[in-house]
KEMIRO-74006 format. One record per residue: residue in three letters; x, y, z of N, C-alpha, C, O, CB in turn. Coordinates in steps of 0.05 Angstrom, whole numbers, plus 5000, padded with zeros to 4 digits. Glycine has a CB too. Layout:
<keses>
ALAXYZXYZXYZXYZXYZ
...
</keses>
This chain:
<keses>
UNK214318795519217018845528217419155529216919315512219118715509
UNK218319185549219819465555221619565535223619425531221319465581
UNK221119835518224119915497223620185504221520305499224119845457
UNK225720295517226120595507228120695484230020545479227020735531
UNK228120795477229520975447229121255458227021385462227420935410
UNK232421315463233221615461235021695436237121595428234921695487
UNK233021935423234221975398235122275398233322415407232121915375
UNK237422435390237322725368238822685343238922475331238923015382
UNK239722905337242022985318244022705311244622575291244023235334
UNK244722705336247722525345246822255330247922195309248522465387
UNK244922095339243821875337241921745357240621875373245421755333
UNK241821395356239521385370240221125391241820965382237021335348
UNK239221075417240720925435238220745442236220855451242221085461
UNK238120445438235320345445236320175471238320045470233520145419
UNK234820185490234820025518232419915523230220015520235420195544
UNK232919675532231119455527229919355559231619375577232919185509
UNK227419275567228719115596228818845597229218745619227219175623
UNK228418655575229418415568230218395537229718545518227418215576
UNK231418175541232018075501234718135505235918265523230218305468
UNK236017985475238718015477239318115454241218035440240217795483
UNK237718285450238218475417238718785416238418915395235318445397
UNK239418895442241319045450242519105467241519035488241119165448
UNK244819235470246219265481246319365509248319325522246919325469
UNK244319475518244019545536241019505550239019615541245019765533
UNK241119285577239019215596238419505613240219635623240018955615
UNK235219575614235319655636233719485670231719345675234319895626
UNK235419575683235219515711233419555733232519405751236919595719
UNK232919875725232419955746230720275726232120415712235519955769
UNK228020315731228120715720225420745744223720595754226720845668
UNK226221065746224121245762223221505740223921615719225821385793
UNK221721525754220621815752218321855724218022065711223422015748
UNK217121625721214821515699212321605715210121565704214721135693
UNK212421715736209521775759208322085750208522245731210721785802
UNK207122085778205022365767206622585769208722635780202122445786
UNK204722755750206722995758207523055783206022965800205823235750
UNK209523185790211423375810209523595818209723715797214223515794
UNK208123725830206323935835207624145858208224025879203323805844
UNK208124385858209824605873207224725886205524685869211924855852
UNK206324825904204425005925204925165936206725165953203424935941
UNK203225375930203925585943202425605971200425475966203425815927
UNK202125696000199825596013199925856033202025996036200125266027
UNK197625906047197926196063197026036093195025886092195226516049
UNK198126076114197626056140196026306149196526526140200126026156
UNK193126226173192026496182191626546217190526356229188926526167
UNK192226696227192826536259189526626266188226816258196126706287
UNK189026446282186426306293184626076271182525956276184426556302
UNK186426086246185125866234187125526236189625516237184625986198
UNK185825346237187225046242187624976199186125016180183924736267
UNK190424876201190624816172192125036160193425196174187824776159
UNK191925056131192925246114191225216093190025006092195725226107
UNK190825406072189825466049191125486023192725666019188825656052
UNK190525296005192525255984191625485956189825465939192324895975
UNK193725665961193525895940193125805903191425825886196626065945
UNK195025735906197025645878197825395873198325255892199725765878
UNK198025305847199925075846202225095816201925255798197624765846
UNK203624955818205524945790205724735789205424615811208125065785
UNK206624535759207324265751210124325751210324545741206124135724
UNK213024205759214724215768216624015745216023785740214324165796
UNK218824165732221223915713220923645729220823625753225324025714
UNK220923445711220623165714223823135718225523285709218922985688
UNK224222935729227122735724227322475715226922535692228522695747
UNK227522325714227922085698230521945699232422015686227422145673
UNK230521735716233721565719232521295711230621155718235521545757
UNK234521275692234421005685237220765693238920765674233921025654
UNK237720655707240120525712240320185684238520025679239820435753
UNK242820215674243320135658245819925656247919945668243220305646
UNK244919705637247419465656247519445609245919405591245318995692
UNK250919505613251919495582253819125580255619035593254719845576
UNK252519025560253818775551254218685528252918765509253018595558
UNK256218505528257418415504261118475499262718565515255518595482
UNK261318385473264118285475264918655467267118775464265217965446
UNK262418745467263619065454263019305475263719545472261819165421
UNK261719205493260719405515261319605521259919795527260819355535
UNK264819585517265519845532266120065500266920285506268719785557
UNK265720015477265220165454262120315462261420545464265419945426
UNK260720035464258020205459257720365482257020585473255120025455
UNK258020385505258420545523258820815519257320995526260220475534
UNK261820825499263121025495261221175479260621405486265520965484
UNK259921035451257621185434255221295446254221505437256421005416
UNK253921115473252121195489252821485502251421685502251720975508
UNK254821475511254821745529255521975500254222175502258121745561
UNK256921965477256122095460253822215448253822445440256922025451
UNK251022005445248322105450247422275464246822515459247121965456
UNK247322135487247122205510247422535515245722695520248822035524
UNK250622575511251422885515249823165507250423405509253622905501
UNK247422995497245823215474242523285482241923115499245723045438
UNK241523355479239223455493237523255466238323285443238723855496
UNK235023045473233023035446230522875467230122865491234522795410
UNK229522755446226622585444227422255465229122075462225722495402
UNK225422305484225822065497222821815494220721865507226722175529
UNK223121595479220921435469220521325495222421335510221321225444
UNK218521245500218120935521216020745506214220855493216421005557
UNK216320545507214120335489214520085503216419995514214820275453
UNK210919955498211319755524208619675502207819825483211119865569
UNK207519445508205219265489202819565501201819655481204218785505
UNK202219635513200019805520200820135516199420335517199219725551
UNK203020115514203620445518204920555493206020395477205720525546
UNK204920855488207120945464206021135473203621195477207220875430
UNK208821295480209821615495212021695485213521565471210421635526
UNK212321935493215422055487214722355510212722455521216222145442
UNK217922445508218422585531220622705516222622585508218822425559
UNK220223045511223923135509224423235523222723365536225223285490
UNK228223245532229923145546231523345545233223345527230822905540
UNK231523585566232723825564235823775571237623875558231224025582
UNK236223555600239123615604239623325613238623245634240023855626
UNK241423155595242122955618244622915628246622995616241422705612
UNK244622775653247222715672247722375669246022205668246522805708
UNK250222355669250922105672253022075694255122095681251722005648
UNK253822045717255021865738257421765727257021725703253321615748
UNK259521725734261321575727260621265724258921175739263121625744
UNK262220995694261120805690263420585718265620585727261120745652
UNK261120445719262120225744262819965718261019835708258820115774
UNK265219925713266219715703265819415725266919415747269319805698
UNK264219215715263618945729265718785716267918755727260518815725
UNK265118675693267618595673268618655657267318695637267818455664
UNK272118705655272418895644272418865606273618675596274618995659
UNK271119085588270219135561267918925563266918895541272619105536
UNK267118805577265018605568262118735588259918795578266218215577
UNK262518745613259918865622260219165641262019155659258418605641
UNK259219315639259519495655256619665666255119715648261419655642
UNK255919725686253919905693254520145699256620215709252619835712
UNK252120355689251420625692249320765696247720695679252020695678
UNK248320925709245421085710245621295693247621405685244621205739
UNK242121395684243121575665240221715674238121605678243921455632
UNK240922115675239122195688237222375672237922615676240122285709
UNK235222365657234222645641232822845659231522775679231822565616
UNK233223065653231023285662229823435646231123595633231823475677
UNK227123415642225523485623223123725636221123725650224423195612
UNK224423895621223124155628219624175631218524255652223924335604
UNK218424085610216424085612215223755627215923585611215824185587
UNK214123665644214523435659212523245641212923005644213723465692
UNK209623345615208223275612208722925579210322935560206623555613
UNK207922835582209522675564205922645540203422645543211422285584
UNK208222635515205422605494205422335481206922155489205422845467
UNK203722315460203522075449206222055425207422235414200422055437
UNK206621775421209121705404209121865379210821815361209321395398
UNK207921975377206722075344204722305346202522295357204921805327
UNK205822525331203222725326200922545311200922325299204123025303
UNK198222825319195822705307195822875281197823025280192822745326
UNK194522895262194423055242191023025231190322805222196922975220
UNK189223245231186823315226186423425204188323585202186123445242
UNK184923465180184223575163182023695166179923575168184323455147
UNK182223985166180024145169178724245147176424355149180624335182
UNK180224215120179324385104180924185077183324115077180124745111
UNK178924105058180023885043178223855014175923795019179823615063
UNK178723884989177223854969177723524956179723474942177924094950
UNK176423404960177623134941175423044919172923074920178222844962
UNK177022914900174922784871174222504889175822414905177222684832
UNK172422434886171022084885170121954861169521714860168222054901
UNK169922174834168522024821171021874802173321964800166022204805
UNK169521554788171521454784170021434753167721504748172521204803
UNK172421294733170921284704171220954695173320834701172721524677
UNK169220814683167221034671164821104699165221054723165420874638
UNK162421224689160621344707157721364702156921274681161421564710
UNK155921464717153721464702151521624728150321544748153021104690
UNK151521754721149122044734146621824738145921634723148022384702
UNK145121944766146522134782148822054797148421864812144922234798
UNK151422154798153522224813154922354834154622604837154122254805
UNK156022234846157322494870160622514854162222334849157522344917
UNK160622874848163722814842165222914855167222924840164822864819
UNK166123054885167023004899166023144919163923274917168822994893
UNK168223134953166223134973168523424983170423464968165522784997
UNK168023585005169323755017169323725049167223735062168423965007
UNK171623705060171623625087171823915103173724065095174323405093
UNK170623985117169224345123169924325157167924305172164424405115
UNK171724345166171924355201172324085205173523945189168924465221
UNK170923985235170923775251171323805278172024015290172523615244
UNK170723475288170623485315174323285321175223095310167023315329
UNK175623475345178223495359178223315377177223445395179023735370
UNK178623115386178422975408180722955422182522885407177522755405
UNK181322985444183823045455183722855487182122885505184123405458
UNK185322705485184422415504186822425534186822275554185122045478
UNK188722635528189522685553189022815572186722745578191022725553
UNK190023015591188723115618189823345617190223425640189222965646
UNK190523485603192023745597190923825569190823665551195523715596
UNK190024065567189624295544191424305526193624385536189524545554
UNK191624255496194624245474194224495459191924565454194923965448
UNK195724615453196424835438197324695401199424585396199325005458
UNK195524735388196024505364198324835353199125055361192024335336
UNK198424655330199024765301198124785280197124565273200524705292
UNK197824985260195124935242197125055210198925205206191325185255
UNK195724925199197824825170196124975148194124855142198024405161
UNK196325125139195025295113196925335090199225425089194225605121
UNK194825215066196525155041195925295018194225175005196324885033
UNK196625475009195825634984195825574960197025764949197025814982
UNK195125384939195725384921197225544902199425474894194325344917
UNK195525824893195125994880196026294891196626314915192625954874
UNK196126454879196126754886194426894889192726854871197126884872
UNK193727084906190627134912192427454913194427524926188426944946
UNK190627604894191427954892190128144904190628384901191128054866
UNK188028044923187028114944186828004972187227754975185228164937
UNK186328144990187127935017183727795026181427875027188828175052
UNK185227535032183027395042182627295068184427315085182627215028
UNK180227195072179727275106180126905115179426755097175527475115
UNK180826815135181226535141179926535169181126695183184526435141
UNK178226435180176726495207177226185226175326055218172826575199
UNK178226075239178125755251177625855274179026005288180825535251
UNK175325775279174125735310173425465321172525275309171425875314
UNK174325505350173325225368170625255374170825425392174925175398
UNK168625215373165525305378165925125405164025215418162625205350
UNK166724975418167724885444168025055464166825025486169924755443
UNK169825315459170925485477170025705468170025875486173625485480
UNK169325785450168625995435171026135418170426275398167326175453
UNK173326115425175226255412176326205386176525975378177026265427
UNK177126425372178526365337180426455328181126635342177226445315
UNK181726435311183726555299182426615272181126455258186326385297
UNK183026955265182927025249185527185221186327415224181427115260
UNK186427045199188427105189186627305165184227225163190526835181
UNK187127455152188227665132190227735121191527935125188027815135
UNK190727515102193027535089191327515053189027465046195527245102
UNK194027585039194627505000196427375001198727455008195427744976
UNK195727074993198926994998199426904962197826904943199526655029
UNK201926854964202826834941202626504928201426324941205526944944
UNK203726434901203726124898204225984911206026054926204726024885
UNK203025694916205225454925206325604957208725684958208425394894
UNK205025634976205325755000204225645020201825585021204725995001
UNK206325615039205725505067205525705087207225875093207825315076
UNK203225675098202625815128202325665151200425505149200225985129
UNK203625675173204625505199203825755221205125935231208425395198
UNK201425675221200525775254201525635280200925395283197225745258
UNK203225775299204825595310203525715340204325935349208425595301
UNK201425545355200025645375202025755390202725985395198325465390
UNK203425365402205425465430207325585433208125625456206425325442
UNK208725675410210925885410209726145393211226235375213925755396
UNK207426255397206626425387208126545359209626735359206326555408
UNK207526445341208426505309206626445284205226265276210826325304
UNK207126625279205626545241208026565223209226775220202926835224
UNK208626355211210526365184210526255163210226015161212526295185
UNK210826415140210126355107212426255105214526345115209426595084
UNK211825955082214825975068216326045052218425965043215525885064
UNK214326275047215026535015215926745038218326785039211426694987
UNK214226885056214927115071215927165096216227395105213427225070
UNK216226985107217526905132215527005150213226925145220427015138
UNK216027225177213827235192210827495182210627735177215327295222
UNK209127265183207427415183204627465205202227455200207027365161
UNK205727505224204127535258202527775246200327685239206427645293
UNK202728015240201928205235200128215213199528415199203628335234
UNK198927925209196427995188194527815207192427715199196727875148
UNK195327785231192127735248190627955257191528165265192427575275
UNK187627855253186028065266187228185289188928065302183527965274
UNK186228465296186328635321185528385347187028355366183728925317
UNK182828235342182328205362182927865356181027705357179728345371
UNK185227785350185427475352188227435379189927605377186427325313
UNK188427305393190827225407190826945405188726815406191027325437
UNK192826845402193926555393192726335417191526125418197726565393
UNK194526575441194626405467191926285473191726075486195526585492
UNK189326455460187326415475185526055459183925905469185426745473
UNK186826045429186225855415188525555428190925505425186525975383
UNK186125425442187725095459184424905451182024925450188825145514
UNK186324775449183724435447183824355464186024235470183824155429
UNK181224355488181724275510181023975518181423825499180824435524
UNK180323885535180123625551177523425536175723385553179323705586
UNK177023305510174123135506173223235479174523095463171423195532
UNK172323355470171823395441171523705439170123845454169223225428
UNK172623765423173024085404171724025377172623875360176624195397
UNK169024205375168624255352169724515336169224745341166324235354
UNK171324405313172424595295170224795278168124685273174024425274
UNK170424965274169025085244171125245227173325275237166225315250
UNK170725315208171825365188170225585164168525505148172425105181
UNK171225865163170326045147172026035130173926025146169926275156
UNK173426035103175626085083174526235064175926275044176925835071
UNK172326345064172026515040171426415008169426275005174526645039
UNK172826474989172426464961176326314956178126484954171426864945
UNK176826114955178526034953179125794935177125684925179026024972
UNK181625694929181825554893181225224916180825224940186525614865
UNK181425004898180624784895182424544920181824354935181024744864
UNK184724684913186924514922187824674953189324554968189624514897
UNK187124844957187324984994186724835007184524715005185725215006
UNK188424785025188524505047188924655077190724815081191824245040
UNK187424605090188124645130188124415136186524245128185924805154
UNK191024375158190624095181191224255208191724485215193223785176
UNK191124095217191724125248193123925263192523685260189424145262
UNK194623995277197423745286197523835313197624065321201023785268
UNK197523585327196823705357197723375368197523175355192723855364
UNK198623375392199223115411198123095430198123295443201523075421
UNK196922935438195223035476198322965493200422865487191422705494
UNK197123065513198923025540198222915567196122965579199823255547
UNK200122775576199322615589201222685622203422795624199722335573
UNK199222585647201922645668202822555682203922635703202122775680
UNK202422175663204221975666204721765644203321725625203321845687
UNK207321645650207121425629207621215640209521095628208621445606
UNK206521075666207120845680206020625668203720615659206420855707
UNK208320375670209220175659208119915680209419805698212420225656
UNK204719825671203919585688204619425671204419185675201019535698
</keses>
Protein backbone atom coordinates (compact mmCIF):
# COMPACT_ATOMS: atom_id res chain seq x y z
CA UNK A 1 0.00 0.00 0.00
CA UNK A 2 0.88 3.43 -0.87
CA UNK A 3 1.57 5.85 2.55
CA UNK A 4 3.08 9.08 2.37
CA UNK A 5 3.88 10.95 5.74
CA UNK A 6 4.64 14.66 5.63
CA UNK A 7 6.27 15.64 8.79
CA UNK A 8 8.08 19.10 10.65
CA UNK A 9 7.86 21.04 13.75
CA UNK A 10 4.03 21.51 13.36
CA UNK A 11 3.27 17.80 13.12
CA UNK A 12 2.68 14.92 10.94
CA UNK A 13 -0.04 14.32 8.00
CA UNK A 14 -0.27 10.55 6.70
CA UNK A 15 -2.02 10.00 3.17
CA UNK A 16 -2.78 6.79 2.20
CA UNK A 17 -3.89 5.53 -1.46
CA UNK A 18 -6.22 2.88 -0.02
CA UNK A 19 -7.54 1.81 3.57
CA UNK A 20 -9.80 3.55 5.75
CA UNK A 21 -7.39 4.41 8.52
CA UNK A 22 -6.87 7.86 7.40
CA UNK A 23 -8.13 10.56 6.67
CA UNK A 24 -7.04 11.47 3.72
CA UNK A 25 -7.09 9.25 0.12
CA UNK A 26 -4.75 10.01 -2.35
CA UNK A 27 -6.06 10.26 -5.96
CA UNK A 28 -3.97 11.31 -8.06
CA UNK A 29 0.42 12.38 -7.46
CA UNK A 30 3.17 13.47 -10.07
CA UNK A 31 6.43 14.26 -10.14
CA UNK A 32 8.01 10.72 -8.53
CA UNK A 33 10.07 10.55 -12.18
CA UNK A 34 13.56 11.33 -13.24
CA UNK A 35 15.25 14.10 -12.55
CA UNK A 36 14.35 17.52 -14.32
CA UNK A 37 17.77 18.17 -16.30
CA UNK A 38 18.40 22.16 -17.61
CA UNK A 39 21.08 22.37 -20.88
CA UNK A 40 23.05 24.51 -21.86
CA UNK A 41 23.69 23.94 -25.81
CA UNK A 42 25.88 25.99 -28.48
CA UNK A 43 24.63 26.18 -32.21
CA UNK A 44 27.64 26.39 -35.06
CA UNK A 45 26.60 27.57 -38.61
CA UNK A 46 27.63 25.00 -41.19
CA UNK A 47 27.27 22.35 -38.57
CA UNK A 48 23.63 20.16 -38.63
CA UNK A 49 22.43 19.72 -34.79
CA UNK A 50 23.76 21.44 -31.65
CA UNK A 51 26.34 20.55 -29.03
CA UNK A 52 25.39 19.96 -25.53
CA UNK A 53 27.71 22.20 -23.29
CA UNK A 54 26.36 21.80 -19.79
CA UNK A 55 23.74 20.31 -17.85
CA UNK A 56 21.99 21.08 -14.30
CA UNK A 57 19.45 18.82 -12.16
CA UNK A 58 16.53 21.25 -11.84
CA UNK A 59 13.91 21.70 -8.22
CA UNK A 60 11.49 18.80 -8.38
CA UNK A 61 7.68 19.47 -7.84
CA UNK A 62 5.46 17.10 -6.50
CA UNK A 63 1.43 17.31 -6.60
CA UNK A 64 -0.38 15.15 -4.86
CA UNK A 65 -4.28 15.56 -5.27
CA UNK A 66 -6.15 14.60 -2.18
CA UNK A 67 -9.80 13.49 -1.47
CA UNK A 68 -10.46 14.30 2.71
CA UNK A 69 -13.27 12.00 4.53
CA UNK A 70 -15.17 11.40 7.31
CA UNK A 71 -17.64 12.80 9.73
CA UNK A 72 -14.55 15.25 10.62
CA UNK A 73 -13.06 16.21 7.25
CA UNK A 74 -13.40 19.49 7.19
CA UNK A 75 -11.35 19.81 10.85
CA UNK A 76 -8.74 17.61 9.53
CA UNK A 77 -8.45 19.69 6.51
CA UNK A 78 -8.11 22.62 8.57
CA UNK A 79 -4.97 20.78 10.62
CA UNK A 80 -3.64 19.59 7.18
CA UNK A 81 -3.14 22.93 5.65
CA UNK A 82 -1.63 23.91 9.13
CA UNK A 83 1.21 21.25 8.46
CA UNK A 84 1.31 21.85 5.38
CA UNK A 85 2.11 25.77 5.80
CA UNK A 86 5.62 24.74 6.92
CA UNK A 87 8.53 23.61 5.00
CA UNK A 88 9.76 19.59 6.29
CA UNK A 89 10.44 15.86 5.39
CA UNK A 90 8.34 14.26 2.80
CA UNK A 91 8.20 10.04 3.38
CA UNK A 92 6.87 7.86 0.48
CA UNK A 93 6.53 4.03 1.41
CA UNK A 94 5.12 1.40 -0.70
CA UNK A 95 5.95 -2.75 0.04
CA UNK A 96 9.26 -2.18 -2.20
CA UNK A 97 10.26 1.31 -1.59
CA UNK A 98 11.35 3.69 1.52
CA UNK A 99 12.37 7.36 0.46
CA UNK A 100 12.02 10.69 1.66
CA UNK A 101 12.32 14.04 0.04
CA UNK A 102 12.55 17.61 1.91
CA UNK A 103 10.08 20.01 1.04
CA UNK A 104 11.24 23.59 0.61
CA UNK A 105 7.85 25.33 -0.31
CA UNK A 106 4.42 24.05 -0.54
CA UNK A 107 1.21 25.40 -2.31
CA UNK A 108 -2.16 24.43 -1.76
CA UNK A 109 -5.16 25.57 -4.26
CA UNK A 110 -8.18 26.46 -2.79
CA UNK A 111 -10.35 23.19 -1.02
CA UNK A 112 -13.26 21.99 -3.43
CA UNK A 113 -16.01 21.07 -0.86
CA UNK A 114 -18.03 17.67 -2.49
CA UNK A 115 -20.00 17.14 0.79
CA UNK A 116 -20.28 19.48 2.91
CA UNK A 117 -17.79 18.80 6.51
CA UNK A 118 -17.88 15.23 5.40
CA UNK A 119 -15.86 15.05 2.06
CA UNK A 120 -13.90 17.57 0.40
CA UNK A 121 -10.97 17.62 -2.26
CA UNK A 122 -7.65 19.39 -2.60
CA UNK A 123 -4.19 19.31 -4.37
CA UNK A 124 -1.21 19.85 -2.60
CA UNK A 125 2.05 21.02 -4.28
CA UNK A 126 5.82 20.56 -2.79
CA UNK A 127 8.91 22.11 -4.28
CA UNK A 128 11.90 20.62 -3.29
CA UNK A 129 14.99 22.29 -3.89
CA UNK A 130 17.25 19.73 -4.16
CA UNK A 131 15.15 17.18 -6.67
CA UNK A 132 17.30 14.07 -5.41
CA UNK A 133 15.33 11.81 -2.88
CA UNK A 134 17.29 9.51 -0.18
CA UNK A 135 16.65 6.51 1.68
CA UNK A 136 13.93 6.51 4.65
CA UNK A 137 16.68 6.46 7.15
CA UNK A 138 20.37 7.48 7.48
CA UNK A 139 23.07 4.78 7.26
CA UNK A 140 25.47 4.94 10.12
CA UNK A 141 29.15 3.25 9.73
CA UNK A 142 31.63 2.67 12.36
CA UNK A 143 35.00 3.43 11.43
CA UNK A 144 36.81 3.38 14.40
CA UNK A 145 35.52 1.19 17.40
CA UNK A 146 37.18 -0.63 20.51
CA UNK A 147 34.92 -3.40 21.91
CA UNK A 148 35.38 -6.26 24.83
CA UNK A 149 34.21 -9.97 23.58
CA UNK A 150 35.61 -11.65 26.27
CA UNK A 151 33.00 -13.14 28.48
CA UNK A 152 33.53 -14.76 32.22
CA UNK A 153 34.29 -17.20 33.21
CA UNK A 154 37.25 -17.90 30.52
CA UNK A 155 40.09 -19.76 29.70
CA UNK A 156 43.32 -18.83 27.46
CA UNK A 157 43.98 -18.86 24.79
CA UNK A 158 41.55 -15.91 24.36
CA UNK A 159 40.54 -13.09 22.20
CA UNK A 160 39.70 -10.12 24.53
CA UNK A 161 38.62 -7.77 22.32
CA UNK A 162 38.49 -6.79 18.65
CA UNK A 163 39.05 -3.09 17.01
CA UNK A 164 37.01 -2.05 14.04
CA UNK A 165 39.93 0.14 11.94
CA UNK A 166 38.17 1.86 8.62
CA UNK A 167 35.95 -0.05 6.09
CA UNK A 168 34.35 -0.50 3.01
CA UNK A 169 31.24 2.44 2.11
CA UNK A 170 28.86 1.15 -0.22
CA UNK A 171 26.70 3.61 -1.64
CA UNK A 172 23.80 2.07 -3.86
CA UNK A 173 22.39 5.20 -5.41
CA UNK A 174 23.45 7.17 -8.65
CA UNK A 175 24.70 10.35 -7.15
CA UNK A 176 27.98 10.98 -5.01
CA UNK A 177 26.90 11.73 -0.90
CA UNK A 178 28.70 14.09 1.08
CA UNK A 179 28.51 11.98 4.57
CA UNK A 180 29.09 13.29 8.03
CA UNK A 181 31.66 11.97 10.23
CA UNK A 182 31.15 11.74 14.06
CA UNK A 183 34.38 11.97 16.35
CA UNK A 184 34.17 11.15 20.01
CA UNK A 185 36.70 12.11 22.61
CA UNK A 186 36.59 10.48 25.60
CA UNK A 187 39.36 12.09 27.45
CA UNK A 188 41.53 15.28 27.32
CA UNK A 189 44.48 15.10 25.24
CA UNK A 190 47.22 18.11 26.29
CA UNK A 191 48.73 17.84 23.15
CA UNK A 192 47.22 17.94 19.67
CA UNK A 193 46.56 14.91 17.87
CA UNK A 194 46.53 14.07 14.34
CA UNK A 195 43.08 12.23 12.90
CA UNK A 196 43.78 11.28 9.06
CA UNK A 197 40.26 9.51 7.19
CA UNK A 198 40.91 8.73 3.76
CA UNK A 199 38.82 7.23 0.89
CA UNK A 200 41.67 5.06 -0.75
CA UNK A 201 38.72 4.91 -3.60
CA UNK A 202 39.30 8.51 -4.65
CA UNK A 203 42.33 9.17 -3.01
CA UNK A 204 41.21 12.06 -0.95
CA UNK A 205 41.26 12.76 3.16
CA UNK A 206 40.53 14.75 5.77
CA UNK A 207 42.98 15.70 8.01
CA UNK A 208 42.01 17.17 11.69
CA UNK A 209 44.62 18.53 14.37
CA UNK A 210 43.00 19.18 17.13
CA UNK A 211 43.36 18.68 21.61
CA UNK A 212 40.13 18.21 22.36
CA UNK A 213 38.85 18.30 25.69
CA UNK A 214 36.61 15.58 27.87
CA UNK A 215 33.49 13.89 26.84
CA UNK A 216 33.64 15.84 23.27
CA UNK A 217 31.90 15.73 20.17
CA UNK A 218 33.37 16.49 16.79
CA UNK A 219 30.85 16.73 13.71
CA UNK A 220 32.57 16.95 10.46
CA UNK A 221 29.81 18.25 8.43
CA UNK A 222 30.94 17.57 4.59
CA UNK A 223 27.81 19.25 2.84
CA UNK A 224 27.57 22.36 4.58
CA UNK A 225 31.18 22.66 5.02
CA UNK A 226 31.69 22.75 9.00
CA UNK A 227 33.57 21.29 11.86
CA UNK A 228 31.87 21.62 15.32
CA UNK A 229 32.85 20.68 18.91
CA UNK A 230 30.37 20.42 21.49
CA UNK A 231 32.78 21.99 24.03
CA UNK A 232 34.18 24.63 21.37
CA UNK A 233 31.91 25.34 18.83
CA UNK A 234 33.64 25.96 15.42
CA UNK A 235 36.57 24.42 14.87
CA UNK A 236 37.33 24.56 10.80
CA UNK A 237 40.62 26.04 11.54
CA UNK A 238 42.33 22.97 12.94
CA UNK A 239 42.23 21.26 9.45
CA UNK A 240 45.28 20.65 7.64
CA UNK A 241 46.52 23.39 5.08
CA UNK A 242 45.97 20.93 2.52
CA UNK A 243 42.52 19.20 3.49
CA UNK A 244 39.17 20.65 1.67
CA UNK A 245 35.96 19.07 2.81
CA UNK A 246 34.40 19.51 -0.58
CA UNK A 247 36.85 17.22 -2.07
CA UNK A 248 35.96 14.21 0.58
CA UNK A 249 32.35 12.43 -1.25
CA UNK A 250 31.62 8.57 -1.29
CA UNK A 251 31.03 7.98 -4.57
CA UNK A 252 28.93 5.52 -6.76
CA UNK A 253 29.81 1.31 -5.54
CA UNK A 254 32.23 0.85 -2.77
CA UNK A 255 34.59 3.33 -0.88
CA UNK A 256 37.28 1.98 0.92
CA UNK A 257 37.78 3.88 4.25
CA UNK A 258 41.19 3.99 6.14
CA UNK A 259 41.81 5.40 9.22
CA UNK A 260 45.10 6.95 10.95
CA UNK A 261 44.12 8.14 14.80
CA UNK A 262 47.32 8.09 16.32
CA UNK A 263 47.89 7.25 20.12
CA UNK A 264 44.39 7.58 21.46
CA UNK A 265 42.29 6.32 24.79
CA UNK A 266 40.02 3.13 24.53
CA UNK A 267 36.63 4.50 24.21
CA UNK A 268 37.28 7.06 20.85
CA UNK A 269 34.64 6.26 18.51
CA UNK A 270 34.33 7.49 14.51
CA UNK A 271 31.03 6.84 12.45
CA UNK A 272 29.99 7.98 9.43
CA UNK A 273 26.33 8.88 8.49
CA UNK A 274 25.57 9.28 5.03
CA UNK A 275 22.10 8.48 2.82
CA UNK A 276 22.47 7.55 -0.89
CA UNK A 277 20.45 9.38 -3.39
CA UNK A 278 18.35 8.54 -5.66
CA UNK A 279 16.70 10.27 -9.00
CA UNK A 280 13.63 8.57 -8.56
CA UNK A 281 11.16 7.16 -6.35
CA UNK A 282 8.56 5.59 -8.78
CA UNK A 283 5.79 3.63 -7.44
CA UNK A 284 5.28 0.04 -9.64
Amino acid sequence: MLTLIYKNELGEIVMRGEGDDSPFKITAIEGLGLVSREYNTAVYSGYDGQETLSSRATARSITIALEALGKNAAESVRDAIGVFSQSGMLYIKSDNLDRRIYCNQVQIPDVTRVLRGQIATFAVQFVCDSPFFEDGEDTVVSLYKRTKVLETPFSLPAVFGKIILGGSIEIKGMVSVEPIISIYYPTALEDVESIILTNETTGKSIQLDYAPKGEEMVTVDIKNRKIVSSVSGNIINHLSKDTFLGDFVLERGANMISLNVGDLTPDFTVECRYNNLYNEAVIV
